[in-house]
Each structure stands twice: as structure tokens, then as C-alpha cells.
C-alpha positions in Angstrom: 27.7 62.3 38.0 24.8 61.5 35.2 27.9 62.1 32.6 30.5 59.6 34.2 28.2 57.0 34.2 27.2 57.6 30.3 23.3 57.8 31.6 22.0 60.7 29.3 18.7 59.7 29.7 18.6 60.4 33.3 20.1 63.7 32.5 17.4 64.6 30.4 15.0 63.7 33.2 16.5 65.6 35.7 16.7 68.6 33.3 12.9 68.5 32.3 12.3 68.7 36.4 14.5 71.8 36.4 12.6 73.4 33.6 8.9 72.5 35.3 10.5 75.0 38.1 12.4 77.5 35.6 10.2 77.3 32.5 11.7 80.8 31.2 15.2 79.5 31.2 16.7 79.3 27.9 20.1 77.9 28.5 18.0 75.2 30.7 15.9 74.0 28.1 18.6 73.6 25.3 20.4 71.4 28.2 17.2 69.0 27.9 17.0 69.6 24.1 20.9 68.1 23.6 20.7 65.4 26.4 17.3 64.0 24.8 19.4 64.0 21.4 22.3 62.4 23.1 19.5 59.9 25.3 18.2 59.1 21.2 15.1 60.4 22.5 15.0 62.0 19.3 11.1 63.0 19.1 11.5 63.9 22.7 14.0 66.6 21.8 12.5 68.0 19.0 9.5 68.6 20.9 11.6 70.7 23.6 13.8 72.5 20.9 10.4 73.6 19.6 9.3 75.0 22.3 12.8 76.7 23.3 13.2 78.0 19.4 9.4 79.8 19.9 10.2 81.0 23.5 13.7 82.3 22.3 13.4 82.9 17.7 16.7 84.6 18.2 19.2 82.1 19.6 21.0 80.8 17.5 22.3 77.6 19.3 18.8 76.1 20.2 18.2 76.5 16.0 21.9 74.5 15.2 21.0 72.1 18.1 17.4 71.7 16.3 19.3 71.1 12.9 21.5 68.5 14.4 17.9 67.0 15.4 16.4 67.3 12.0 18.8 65.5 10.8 19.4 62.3 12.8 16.0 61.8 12.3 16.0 62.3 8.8 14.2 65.7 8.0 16.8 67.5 6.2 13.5 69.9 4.9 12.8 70.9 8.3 16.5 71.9 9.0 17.0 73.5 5.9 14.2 75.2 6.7 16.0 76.6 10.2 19.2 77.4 8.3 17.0 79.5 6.4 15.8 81.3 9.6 19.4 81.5 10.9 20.8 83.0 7.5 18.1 85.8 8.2 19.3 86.2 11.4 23.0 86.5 10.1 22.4 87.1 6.4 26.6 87.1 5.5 27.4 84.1 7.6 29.6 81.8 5.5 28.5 78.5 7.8 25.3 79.3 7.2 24.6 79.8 4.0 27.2 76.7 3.0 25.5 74.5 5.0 22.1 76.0 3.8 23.0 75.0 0.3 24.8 71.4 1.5 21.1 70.5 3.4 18.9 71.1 0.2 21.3 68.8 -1.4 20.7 66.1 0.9 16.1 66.9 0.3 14.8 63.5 -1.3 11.7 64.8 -1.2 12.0 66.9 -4.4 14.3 66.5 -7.2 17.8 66.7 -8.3 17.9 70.0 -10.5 15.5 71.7 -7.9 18.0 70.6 -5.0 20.6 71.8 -6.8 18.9 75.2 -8.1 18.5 75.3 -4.5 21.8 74.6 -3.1 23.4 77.1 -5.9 20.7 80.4 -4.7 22.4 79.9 -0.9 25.9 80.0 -2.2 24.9 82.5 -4.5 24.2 84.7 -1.9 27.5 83.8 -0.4 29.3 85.1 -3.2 27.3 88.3 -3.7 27.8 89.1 0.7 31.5 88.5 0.2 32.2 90.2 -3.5 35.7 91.6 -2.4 37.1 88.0 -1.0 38.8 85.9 -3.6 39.3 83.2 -0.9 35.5 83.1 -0.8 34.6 83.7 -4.2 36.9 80.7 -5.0 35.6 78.7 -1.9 32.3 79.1 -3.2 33.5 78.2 -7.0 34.3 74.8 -5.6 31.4 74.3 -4.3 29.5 75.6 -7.8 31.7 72.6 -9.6 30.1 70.1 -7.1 26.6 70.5 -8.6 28.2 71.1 -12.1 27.5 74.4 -12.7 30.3 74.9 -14.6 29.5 78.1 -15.8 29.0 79.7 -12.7 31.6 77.6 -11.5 34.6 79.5 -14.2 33.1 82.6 -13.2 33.6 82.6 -10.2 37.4 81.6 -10.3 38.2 84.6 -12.9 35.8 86.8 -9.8 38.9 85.6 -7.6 41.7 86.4 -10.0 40.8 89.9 -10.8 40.5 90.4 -7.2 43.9 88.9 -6.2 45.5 89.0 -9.7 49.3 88.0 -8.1 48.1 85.1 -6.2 48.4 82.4 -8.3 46.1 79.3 -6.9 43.6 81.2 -8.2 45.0 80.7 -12.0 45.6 76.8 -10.9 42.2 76.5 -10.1 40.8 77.5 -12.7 43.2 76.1 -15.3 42.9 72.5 -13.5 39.0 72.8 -13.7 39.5 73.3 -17.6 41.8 70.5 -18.0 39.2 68.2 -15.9 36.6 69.5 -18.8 38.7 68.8 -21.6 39.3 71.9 -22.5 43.3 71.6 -22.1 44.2 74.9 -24.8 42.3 77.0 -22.6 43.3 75.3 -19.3 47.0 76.2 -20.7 46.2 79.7 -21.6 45.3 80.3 -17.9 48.1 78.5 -16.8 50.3 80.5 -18.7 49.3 83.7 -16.9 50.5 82.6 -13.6 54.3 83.2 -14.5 53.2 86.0 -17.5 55.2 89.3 -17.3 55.6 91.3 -14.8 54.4 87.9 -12.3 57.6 85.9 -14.0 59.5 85.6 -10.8 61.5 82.4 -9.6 58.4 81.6 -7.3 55.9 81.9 -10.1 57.7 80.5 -13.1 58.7 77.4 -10.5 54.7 76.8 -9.3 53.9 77.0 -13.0 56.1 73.9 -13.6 55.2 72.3 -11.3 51.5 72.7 -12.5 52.6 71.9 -15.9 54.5 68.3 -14.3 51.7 67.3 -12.2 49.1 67.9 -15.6 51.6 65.5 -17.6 53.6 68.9 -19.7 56.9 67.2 -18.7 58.2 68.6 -21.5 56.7 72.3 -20.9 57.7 71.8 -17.4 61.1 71.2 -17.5 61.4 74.7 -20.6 59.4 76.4 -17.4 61.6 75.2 -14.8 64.9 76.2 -17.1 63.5 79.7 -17.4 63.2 80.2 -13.7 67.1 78.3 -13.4 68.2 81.8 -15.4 67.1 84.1 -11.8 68.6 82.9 -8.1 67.3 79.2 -7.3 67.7 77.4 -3.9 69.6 74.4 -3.8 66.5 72.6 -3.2 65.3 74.1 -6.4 68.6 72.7 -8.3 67.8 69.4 -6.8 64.4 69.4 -8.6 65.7 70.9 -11.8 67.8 67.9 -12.0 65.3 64.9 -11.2 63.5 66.9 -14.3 66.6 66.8 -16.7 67.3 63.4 -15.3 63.5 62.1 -16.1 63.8 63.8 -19.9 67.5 61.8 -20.2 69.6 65.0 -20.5 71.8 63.6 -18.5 75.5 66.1 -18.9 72.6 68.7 -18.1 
């Protein structure tokens, strides 16, 4: 009833008379916590998520409802602060840790390089709890080339290709971060080893001209795609070969 009629703040008063009676209740109180958040009663409900968080240290829902808290009102500290508590509770937790380092980023309160030397120790820790996951390591590599660690960042992305050397978004990752530095001979080189022997299948040699296309190689591209026109293409396949000759006027081609 309090829901259909939008009246949250009632909700939250009826919930803090439940709690006067059931004061041991933990699913009770985080009820009050979220409808004061939802009311804007926003000191209201950090005051009760408080309390819940020392009745209950552990649960991990009255902590993210906390966060949510901390942050409407503007204390990104105080909920990187709970993150902190929540990645000790679950110390491999992707969510945690990712949004750990996101929150630091968001800390006016001290500056840039420290928010970022912070921001890069939580994914760090990522990257170490999840060594043998290239989806991770890569995941985390992006989020390394957000704070410009760039370093750290190209690690990272040759972590994920020695640990999935046949999956080639890893190479294109990499390679297309090197091209966005600059450094377009070395963005080829890695590039190049997506379709190198013995990963110089159709597939490959066809993803690496498309990379090449897309990085305006046309002319690379099209010598790629003609390689991969020697093994079994798709008709689809043909279709593109020919907008490519088209595009480069070889027209009888």
C-alpha cells in the first residue's frame, strides 16, 4: 500500500516502529535503511545503516546499501572506505575491488596522482587474485589505460596473450592501444601476430584485415584479406573482398 501510493517516507516510519519491537532484526533494519534513502532522508538513513552495519559487520547488503548512501550524499571517502571492508570480507571479488578503485577516483578531497595510485593498488589486487584469467587481466588493463598507466596498462594486455595466445582480441587490444600512443610500428608488430604461423587461418588472417581497415592500412588490408581468399571463404567473405578491391580501383579483380 505505502509503495502504490509512492509515500516512502511513511514506509520508513512504519519500519522504524517495527524495529522499536524487533531491534535484533537485520533484514528489518536495512528495510528502514533503503526506504529513508528512497524518502531522501539521507542523514536519516545513514544513521540506521550504521547501526545495522555494527549490529551485523558481515552483511554484505547493509555495507552496498551504506555505499549507495555515501554517495548521494557526497562522501565517496566514507564509501570507499566500506568497499574496503567488503573486499576483506571477499578479498577476489571483481565488483568489489573495481568499484573500490572507481570510488577513490571520484575522492576530491585528496589529489589526482594519490587517487589514482589508489584506484590502480585495488585493481592491482584484481589482477594478482585472478592471474590465470585473460578476460580479467585484460578487463583490468582497460581500466589501467583510464588513469594512464600505460605501462602497467601494456603489461597487462601481453599478461592476457600468453595466457590465451590463440585468442586474438587480446593482440587487437593491445595493438590499438599502441596505435592510440603513437607508436604505430609496434602496434603493427602486434598486429601482425594475430594471423602469424601456425594462427594463419581464414578466421585470423580475415579479423587481421579487418583491424588493418578499420586502423586506415587499406592497402595492408586488402594484401591480408587476399591471403586469407587463397583458403575456403564464405560468400559473405567474397562480398567483402570485393567492396575492398572495389575501394582500391582494381576493378576486373
Amino acid at each position: 500500500v505505502f509503495l502504490r501510493s509512492g509515500d516512502y517516507s511513511a514506509l520508513a516510519d512504519y519500519y522504524a516502529r517495527l524495529v522499536e519491537k524487533r531491534p535484533d532484526e537485520i533484514a528489518l533494519r536495512l528495510r528502514l535503511g533503503q526506504a529513508l534513502s528512497k524518502a531522501g532522508r539521507i542523514n536519516d538513513a545513514e544513521t540506521a545503516l550504521r547501526e545495522t552495519v555494527a549490529k551485523a559487520p558481515e552483511d554484505v547488503q547493509t555495507r552496498l546499501s551504506l555505499i549507495d548512501v555515501f554517495k548521494a550524499a557526497g562522501k565517496p571517502d566514507q564509501a570507499a572506505e566500506q568497499f574496503e571492508q567488503l573486499v576483506k570480507l571477499d578479498p577476489e571479488n571483481p565488483d568489489y575491488l573495481i568499484q573500490l578503485g572507481n570510488t577513490w577516483l571520484d575522492v576530491a578531497s585528496i589529489d589526482r596522482d594519490a587517487r589514482r595510485e589508489k584506484a590502480a593498488a585495488a585493481w592491482q589486487k584484481l589482477a594478482m587474485a585472478r592471474k590465470d584469467d585473460p578476460v580479467v587481466i585484460a578487463q583490468v588493463a582497460d581500466l589501467m589505460r583510464r588513469i594512464e598507466r600505460d605501462e602497467d596498462a601494456m603489461q597487462l594486455y601481453r599478461q592476457a596473450i600468453d595466457l590465451a595466445p590463440d585468442q586474438p582480441q587480446y593482440r587487437e587490444y593491445l595493438g590499438e592501444y599502441l596505435h592510440r600512443l603513437k607508436r604505430t610500428d609496434e602496434a603493427m608488430a602486434v598486429w601482425a601476430e594475430i594471423a602469424a604461423p601456425p594462427r594463419d587461418d581464414r578466421d585470423n588472417l580475415i579479423r587481421l584485415a579487418e583491424v588493418l581497415n578499420t586502423f586506415e592500412q587499406p592497402e595492408r588490408a586488402l594484401e591480408t584479406f587476399l591471403k586469407a581468399a587463397d583458403l575456403d571463404l564464405t560468400f559473405a567473405h567474397r562480398l567483402r573482398l570485393a567492396e575492398l578491391l572495389s575501394r582500391a580501383e582494381r576493378y576486373d579483380e
